[in-house]
C-alpha positions, 0 to 999 in steps of 0.5 A, a space after each residue: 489591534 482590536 478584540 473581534 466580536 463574538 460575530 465577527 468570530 462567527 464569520 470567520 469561523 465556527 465558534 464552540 463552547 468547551 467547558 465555558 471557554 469559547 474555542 475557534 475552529 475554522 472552516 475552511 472553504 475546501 475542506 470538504 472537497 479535499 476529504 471527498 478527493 481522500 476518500 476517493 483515492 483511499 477507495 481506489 486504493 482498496 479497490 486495486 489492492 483486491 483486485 490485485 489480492 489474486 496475484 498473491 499466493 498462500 499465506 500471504 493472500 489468506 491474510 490480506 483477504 481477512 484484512 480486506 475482505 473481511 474486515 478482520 482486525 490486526 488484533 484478530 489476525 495476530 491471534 490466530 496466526 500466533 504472533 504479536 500484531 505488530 508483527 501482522 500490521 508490518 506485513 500487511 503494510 508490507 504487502 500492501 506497498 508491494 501490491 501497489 507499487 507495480 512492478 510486477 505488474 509492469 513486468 506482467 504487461 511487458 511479459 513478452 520481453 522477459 523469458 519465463 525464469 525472469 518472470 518467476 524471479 520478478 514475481 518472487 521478488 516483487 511480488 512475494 518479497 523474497 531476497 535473492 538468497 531465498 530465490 537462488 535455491 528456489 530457481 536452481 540458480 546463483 546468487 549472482 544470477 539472480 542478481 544479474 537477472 533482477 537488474 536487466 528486469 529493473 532496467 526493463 521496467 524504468 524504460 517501460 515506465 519512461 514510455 
């Protein structure tokens, strides 16, 4: 096992100097395609996140229009709602999952299957993240309705989604 030369490096390789040391940085081949397809798809995430922003309703669609459209900071929003910035970047994670993830839109586009308290209840949990204790007393029903309900709409968007 030889020493490589300083070209034989050179064709392997970009070779650096940092503070009299040469460094090896490889340059891969597909480096490039691979961060233009990141790019991509980070674009066409943020382009489905506003589009869908819409759905969204209060508080809930006032921060994620500062974050998106505005460009506003977790710092900044923090600071203005009055509460700590892990607590914005939970939520906007939060959200963000939810907006993305597509079971209410699912819901949304098989909307004939479901009648009008199922859609509320899906939209309530989907999309706004609320618990099935908050949605009992929001729809006027039980606990155990609204469970029941969540399940058959579950049951529903797994046979959309398989077709």
């Amino acid at each position: 096992m030889g020493w490589a030369t300083k070209q034989d490096k050179e064709e392997q390789g970009k070779l650096t100097e940092k503070w009299g040391v040469f460094i090896m940085q490889r340059i891969h081949s597909n480096s490039p395609r691979t961060v233009s397809k990141t790019k991509t798809t980070y674009r066409d995430r943020i382009d489905l996140l506003r589009g869908r922003i819409g759905l969204l309703t209060g508080k809930d669609k006032l921060l994620m229009t500062m974050y998106l459209e505005n460009g506003n900071s977790f710092r900044q929003l923090a600071r203005l709602a009055g509460v700590c910035e892990a607590n914005i970047a939970r939520r906007i994670s939060r959200i963000t999952r939810r907006l993305l993830d597509g079971e209410y839109i699912t819901c949304v586009r098989n909307r004939d299957r479901f009648t009008r308290t199922e859609m509320a209840i899906a939209k309530d949990c989907f999309l706004l993240g609320l618990s099935q204790r908050k949605i009992a007393p929001k729809r006027r029903c039980s606990i155990h309705q609204v469970c029941k309900i969540l399940k058959r709409v579950q049951e529903i968007i797994r046979t959309a989604d398989n077709a």
